[in-house]
N, C-alpha and C positions, 0 to 999 in steps of 0.2 A: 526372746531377745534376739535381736539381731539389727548388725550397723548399718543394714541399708535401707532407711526409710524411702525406697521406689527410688533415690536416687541413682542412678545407670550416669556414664560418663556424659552424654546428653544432653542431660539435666545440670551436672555440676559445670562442663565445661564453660555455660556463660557467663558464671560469675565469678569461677574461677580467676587468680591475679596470678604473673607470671613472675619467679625468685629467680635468682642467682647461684647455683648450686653450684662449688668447685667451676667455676666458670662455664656452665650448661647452663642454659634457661630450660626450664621447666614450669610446668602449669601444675599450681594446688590448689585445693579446696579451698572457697571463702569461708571464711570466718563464722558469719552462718549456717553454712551448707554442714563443716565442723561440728557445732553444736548441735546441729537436727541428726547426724549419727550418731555421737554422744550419747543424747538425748535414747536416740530408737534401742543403741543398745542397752545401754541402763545397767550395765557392770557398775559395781561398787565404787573401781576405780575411775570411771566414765564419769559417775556422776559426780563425784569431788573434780575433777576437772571442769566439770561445766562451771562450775562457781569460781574459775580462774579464766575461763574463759567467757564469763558474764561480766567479771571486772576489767577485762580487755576490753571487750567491746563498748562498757562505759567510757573507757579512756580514749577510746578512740572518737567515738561519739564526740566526749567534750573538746577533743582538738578540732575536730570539724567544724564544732560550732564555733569558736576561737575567732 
C-alpha cells in the first residue's frame, strides 16, 4: 500500500484547482487525482472515503450537466 500511485507534484499540479486558505491561495489535488491516492493506498479508512468521494464527484458531474 502506498498513496502515491507515480503521482510526483508534476503530475498532480495540472489538474490541480487553486482554494482560498485563511486568505493564501494555494494549489490542491483534483478530485480525481484524490481518489487515485485513496484508491493506491487502500487503508480501511481510504477506502470508506472513496465512496464519499465517488458521490461527490456524481454531484458535481450532475451540476455540470445542469
Amino acid at each position: 500500500m502506498h498513496p502515491d500511485p507515480g503521482l510526483d507534484y508534476e503530475a498532480l499540479e495540472p489538474h490541480a484547482i487553486s482554494a482560498q486558505i485563511l486568505g493564501v491561495t494555494v494549489r490542491v489535488a483534483s478530485l480525481d487525482d484524490l481518489v487515485a491516492m485513496k484508491h493506491a493506498a487502500g487503508r480501511p479508512k481510504d477506502l470508506l472515503m472513496l465512496e464519499h468521494l465517488g458521490a461527490l464527484r456524481e454531484e458535481i458531474d450532475r451540476r455540470v450537466d445542469l
